[in-house]
N, C-alpha and C positions, 0 to 999 in steps of 0.2 A: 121440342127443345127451343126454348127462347136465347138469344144468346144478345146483350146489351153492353154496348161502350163506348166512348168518346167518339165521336165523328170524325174530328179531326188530330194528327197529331206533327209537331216538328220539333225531331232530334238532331241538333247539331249543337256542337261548341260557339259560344257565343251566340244560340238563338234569340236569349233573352233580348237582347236589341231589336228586335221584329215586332215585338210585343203588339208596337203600335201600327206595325203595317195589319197583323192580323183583325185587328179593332176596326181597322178600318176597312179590310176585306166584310166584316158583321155591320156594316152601318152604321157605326158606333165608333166609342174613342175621342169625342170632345169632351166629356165632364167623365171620368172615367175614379171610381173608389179602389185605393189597390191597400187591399188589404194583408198586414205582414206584423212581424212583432219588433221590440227594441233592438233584440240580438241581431237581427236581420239588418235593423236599417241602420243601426251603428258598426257594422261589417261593411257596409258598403254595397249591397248585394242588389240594392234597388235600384242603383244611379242607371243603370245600363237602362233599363225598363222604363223609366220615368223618363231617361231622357230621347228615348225613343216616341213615346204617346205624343210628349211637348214640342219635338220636331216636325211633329203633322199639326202640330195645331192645338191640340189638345191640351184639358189640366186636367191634374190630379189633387186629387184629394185622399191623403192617407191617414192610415186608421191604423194605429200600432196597438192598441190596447188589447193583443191578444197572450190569455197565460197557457202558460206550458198543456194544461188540460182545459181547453175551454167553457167556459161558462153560459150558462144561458143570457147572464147579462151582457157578455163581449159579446154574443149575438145581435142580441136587441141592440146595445150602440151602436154595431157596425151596419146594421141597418136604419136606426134612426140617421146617421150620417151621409150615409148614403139616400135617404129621403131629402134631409135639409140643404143637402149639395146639390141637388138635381141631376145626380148622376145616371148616366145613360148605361151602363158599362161597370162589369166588377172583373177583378185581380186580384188571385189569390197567388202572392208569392212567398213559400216559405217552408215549412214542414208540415203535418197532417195539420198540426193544429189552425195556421192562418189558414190553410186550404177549408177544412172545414166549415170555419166561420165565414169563407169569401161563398162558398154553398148557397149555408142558409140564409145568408145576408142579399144575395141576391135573388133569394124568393123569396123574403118577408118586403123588401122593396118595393115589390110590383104586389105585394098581400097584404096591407098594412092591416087591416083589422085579422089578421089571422097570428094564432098565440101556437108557439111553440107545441105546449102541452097538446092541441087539436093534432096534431102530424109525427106526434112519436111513434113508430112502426112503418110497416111495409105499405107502399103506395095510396097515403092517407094525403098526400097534394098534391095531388093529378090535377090536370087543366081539368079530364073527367067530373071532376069533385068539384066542381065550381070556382078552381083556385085559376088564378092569372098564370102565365107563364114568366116564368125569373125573368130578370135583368139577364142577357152575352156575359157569358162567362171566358175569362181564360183561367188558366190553374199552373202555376210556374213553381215546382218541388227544388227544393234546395237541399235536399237528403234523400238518400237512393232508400227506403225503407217503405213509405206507407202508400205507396201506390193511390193513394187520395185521389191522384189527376184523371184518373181512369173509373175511378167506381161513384156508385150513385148513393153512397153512403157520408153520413155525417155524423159525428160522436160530440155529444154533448157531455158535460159534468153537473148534476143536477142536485141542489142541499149541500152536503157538505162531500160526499161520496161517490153517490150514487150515478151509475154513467146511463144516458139512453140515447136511443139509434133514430133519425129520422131514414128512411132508405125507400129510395124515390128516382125513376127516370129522368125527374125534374133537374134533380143533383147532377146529370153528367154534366160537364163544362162542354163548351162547342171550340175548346182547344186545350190540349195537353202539351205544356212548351218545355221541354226536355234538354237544359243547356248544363253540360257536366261542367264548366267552369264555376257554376255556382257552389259545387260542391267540393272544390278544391282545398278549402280551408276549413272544412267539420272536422271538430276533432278527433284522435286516432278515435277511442273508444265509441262517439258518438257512432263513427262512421261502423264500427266493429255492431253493437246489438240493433242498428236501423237494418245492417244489411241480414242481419240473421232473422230481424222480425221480417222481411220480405220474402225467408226464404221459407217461415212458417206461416205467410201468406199460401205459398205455393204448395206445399207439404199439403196443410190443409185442407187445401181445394180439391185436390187429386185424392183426397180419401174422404170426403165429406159425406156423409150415407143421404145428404137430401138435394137434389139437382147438379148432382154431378155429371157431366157430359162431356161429347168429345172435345168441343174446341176450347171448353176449359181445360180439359188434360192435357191438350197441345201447347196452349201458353202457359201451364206449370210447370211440364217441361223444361219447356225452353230459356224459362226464367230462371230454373235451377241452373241449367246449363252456364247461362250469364254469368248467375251470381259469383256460383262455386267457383267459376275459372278466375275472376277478380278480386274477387273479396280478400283476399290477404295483400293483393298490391294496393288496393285502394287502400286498405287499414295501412299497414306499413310503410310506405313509398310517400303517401300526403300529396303534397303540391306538385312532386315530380309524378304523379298517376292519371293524368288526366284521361286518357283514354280507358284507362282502367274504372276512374271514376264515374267516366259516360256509360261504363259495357255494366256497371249495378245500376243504374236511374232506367236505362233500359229493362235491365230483368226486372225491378221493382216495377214498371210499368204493367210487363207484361204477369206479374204474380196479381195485379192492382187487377186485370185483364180476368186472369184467372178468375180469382176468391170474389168479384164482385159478380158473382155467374154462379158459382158453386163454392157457397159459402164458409167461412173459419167456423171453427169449433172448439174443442174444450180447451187448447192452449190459451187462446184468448180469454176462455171465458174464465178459466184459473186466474189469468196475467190481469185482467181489470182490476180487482180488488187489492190487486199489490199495487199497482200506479195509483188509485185515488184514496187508498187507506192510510200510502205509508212513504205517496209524493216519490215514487221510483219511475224514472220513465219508460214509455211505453217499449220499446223497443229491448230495455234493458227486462222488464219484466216479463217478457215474452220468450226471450235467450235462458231465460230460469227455469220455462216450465215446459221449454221445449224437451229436451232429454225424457222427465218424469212420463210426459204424457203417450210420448213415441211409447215406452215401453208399457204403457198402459193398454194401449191404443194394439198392442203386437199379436194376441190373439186375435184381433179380427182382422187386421192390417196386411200380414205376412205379405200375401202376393204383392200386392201395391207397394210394398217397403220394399222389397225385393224387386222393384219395378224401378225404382228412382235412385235403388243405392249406387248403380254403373253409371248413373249421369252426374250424381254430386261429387260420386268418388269415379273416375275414370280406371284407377288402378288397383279397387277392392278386390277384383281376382285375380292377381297378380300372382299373388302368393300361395291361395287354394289349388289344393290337390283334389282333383276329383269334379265331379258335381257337386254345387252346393242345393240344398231345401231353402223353399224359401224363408223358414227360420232360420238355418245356421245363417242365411245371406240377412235379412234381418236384425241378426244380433249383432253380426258386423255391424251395419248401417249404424245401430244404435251408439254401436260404442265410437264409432267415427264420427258422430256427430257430438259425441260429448266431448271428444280430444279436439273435435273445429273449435268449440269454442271455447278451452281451456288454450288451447293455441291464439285465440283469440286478444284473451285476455280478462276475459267477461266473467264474472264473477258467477260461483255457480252452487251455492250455499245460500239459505234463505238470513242462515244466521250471518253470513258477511257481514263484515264491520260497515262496508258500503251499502247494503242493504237494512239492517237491524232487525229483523224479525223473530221473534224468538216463539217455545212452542204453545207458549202462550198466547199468542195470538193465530195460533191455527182456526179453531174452532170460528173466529172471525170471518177469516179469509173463505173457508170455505162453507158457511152460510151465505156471502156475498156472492160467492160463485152462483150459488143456486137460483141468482135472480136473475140471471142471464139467460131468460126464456129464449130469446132470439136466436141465441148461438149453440146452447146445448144438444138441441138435438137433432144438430149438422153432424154430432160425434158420433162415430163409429162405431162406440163401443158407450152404455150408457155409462151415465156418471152421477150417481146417487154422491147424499150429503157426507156418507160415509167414504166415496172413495176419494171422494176430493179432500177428508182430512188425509187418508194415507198418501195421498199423494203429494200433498204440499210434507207431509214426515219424511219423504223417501229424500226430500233435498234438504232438510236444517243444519 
């Protein structure tokens, strides 16, 4: 069993202001790149962090040009910038997407003749492989959902569509800085499909038929545990939930913990071609296709479903008479994950007015699914081109 993740981590409210004591604990933090997008830095969300680095001494140089699904080119800028600045040091503050690109931007930095397209896949920029070792990374999540801060993965948007994975040792950051203040002001909904994509982080992991192990299952768990107790205070409550919104950036860490050990599967790999065909985000397209796949998934699943249903739901046997099988427990789970997120708020129709997808664009979707060599056959249960169109029908 291999089991890999962040070295270091600090959960506290208001940690962001450390930022730059951290930077400096790594020998670094005088020319520091912190990468984030517009929404972030006209939120205000950076001033804590920037003015922490500038109080040892340090500048910054920031790099907003990141979109909502990142591009190969917001890559290569954030690292040409990071080149012309002379930057010692990268920060990635923000949701998967700045995280992402503060990754790869601080291994193309210290790689410069080295092209994206060379290190798509699993452990293609290893120091091994001739490659330099990245810029001190830190990784500062401002949404309790993509566990970014934790795994050695990066999601690019490549053409007009198409998504590919770099996933690499190289990618863990040498800090995960976990301040639930930041997440005080995500909106209801945002906050509503990030926390459920975290908790099909964790789902996932714990059923994945390819490197699944213990201490994966231990922080899936415990992540569910997190989420499921918070997650409606966080959605509901806003600004008055701080603690609630520290107990999901946690379990999101720890699902980040999980699924970067014992990898996501077909939810995912359904949910990509809704984010970059049809611009839905990621977290909201994951909440879609979570229900259809559980029940896909239920033949081979049972035990394991029936494994996590008393921890998402504490009071699923509340009301059963008798022993449950782990189908009849199962089908609960199923159907109690579809009321979480109809309680939610989250839309759960492909045809939704908020989504548009109609069944004409099935046949799309899931030929796109099919290119998701990386993720498919983590799943449980296989997923031919035929079942992924009944399965995007089963939600229109």
């Amino acid at each position: 069993m291999l089991f890999q993740t962040t070295r270091n981590v600090l959960f506290e409210l208001g940690a962001s202001a450390k930022v730059g004591e951290l930077l400096a604990r790594e020998g670094v933090g005088r020319r520091v790149l912190l990468v984030a997008d517009e929404g972030i830095k006209s939120a205000g969300l950076l001033d804590k962090a920037i003015a922490g680095i500038e109080a040892l001494g340090g500048s910054v140089s920031l790099f907003t040009g990141v979109s909502p699904d990142p591009s190969e080119q917001n890559v290569v800028d954030a690292a040409a910038q990071a080149v012309a600045d002379g930057a010692d040091s990268v920060v990635g503050l923000g949701g998967g997407s700045p995280m992402d690109v503060a990754k790869l931007a601080s291994f193309l930095a210290t790689n410069q003749g080295a092209s994206l397209s060379d290190i798509y896949g699993v452990g293609l920029c290893e120091v091994s492989e001739g490659f330099k070792r990245r810029l001190p990374l830190i990784q500062v999540p401002t949404t309790a959902g993509t566990g970014s801060e934790v795994t050695p993965i990066s999601i690019v948007t490549t053409g007009a569509a198409s998504k590919m994975g770099v996933v690499s040792p190289q990618l863990l950051p040498d800090w995960a800085v976990l301040d639930g203040n930041l997440t005080l002001t995500v909106p209801q909904m945002t906050t509503a499909h990030t926390g459920v994509d975290a908790m099909v982080h964790a789902i996932e992991a714990f059923t994945c038929k390819t490197r699944k192990n213990v201490l994966s299952d231990m922080f899936a768990k415990e992540a569910l545990r997190n989420l499921s107790a918070n997650i409606h205070d966080a959605v509901f409550k806003g600004t008055e939930a701080a603690e609630a919104r520290a107990g999901m950036l946690l379990g999101s860490m720890y699902a980040g913990m999980a699924f970067a050990n014992a990898p996501v599967a077909a939810v995912h790999a359904l949910a990509y071609p809704i984010g970059s065909n049809f611009k839905i985000p990621h977290g909201l397209s994951c909440s879609l296709m979570l229900p259809p796949v559980l029940e896909y998934n239920a033949p081979e699943c049972a035990p394991l479903y029936a494994e996590l249903a008393p921890i998402i739901f504490p009071d699923i046997l509340a009301d059963a008479s008798g022993q449950l099988t782990d189908e009849e427990l199962t089908a609960l789970f199923i159907a109690r994950i579809r009321e979480l997120v109809v309680e939610l708020g989250i839309p759960t129709q492909l045809s939704d007015p908020a989504i548009g997808i109609s069944a004409s664009d099935v046949p799309l979707l899931a030929s796109e699914s099919m290119k998701q060599v990386r993720l498919l056959p983590n799943n449980p249960r296989a997923v031919l081109e035929e079942d992924a169109v009944r399965i995007y029908e089963t939600i229109l």
